[in-house]
C-alpha positions, 0 to 999 in steps of 0.5 A: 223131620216130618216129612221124611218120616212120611217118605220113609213110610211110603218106601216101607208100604211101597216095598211091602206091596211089591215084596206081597205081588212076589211072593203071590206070583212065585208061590204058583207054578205052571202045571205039568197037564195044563200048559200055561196054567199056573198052580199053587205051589205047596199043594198035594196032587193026588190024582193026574191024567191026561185030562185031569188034575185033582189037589189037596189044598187047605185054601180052596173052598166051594162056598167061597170059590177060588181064593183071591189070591189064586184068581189074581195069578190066573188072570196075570197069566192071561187067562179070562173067565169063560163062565161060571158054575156053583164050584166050577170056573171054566178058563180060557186062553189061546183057543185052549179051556181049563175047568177049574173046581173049587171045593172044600180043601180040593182043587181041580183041574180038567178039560174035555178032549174030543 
């Protein structure tokens, strides 16, 4: 009896995990500017340009960079840290960079266009 209480808690955490990595990969969709560049679902756009996002996001922070959870889907949507400045995390892919800026309850995103 033992041991199938130990399986049982082993399906239970495996199903957790799995049901935590969908619903971390489904609360982000790719943005409307940024081809290819995912963002959180349940945010506020407040601006958008051609060369610009700008959100409203409780989550983001500037003293603590890009929540854990948001750095983790970029990184699955094979996106690589470039570089890292204070707020600013530049990504890249496919030849293509997006700026990202972290600030208290504010999200970013930008590249340059020449």
């Amino acid at each position: 009896m033992n041991g199938n209480k130990g399986k049982l808690y082993s399906i239970f955490a495996s199903v957790g995990v799995v049901t935590a990595l969908l619903l971390t990969y489904f609360s982000f969709e790719e943005s409307d500017t940024f081809k290819g560049f995912p963002v959180p679902k349940f945010v506020e756009l407040t601006t958008s340009s051609a060369t610009l996002e700008e959100y409203d996001w409780g989550p983001a922070s500037e003293e603590n960079g890009l929540h854990l959870r948001y750095k983790a889907v970029i990184r699955l949507w094979g996106w690589e840290v470039k570089e890292v400045m204070g707020s600013l995390t530049v990504y890249q892919k496919d030849g293509q960079e997006v700026d990202v800026i972290s600030q208290n309850d504010y999200l970013s995103l930008s590249t340059f266009q020449e």
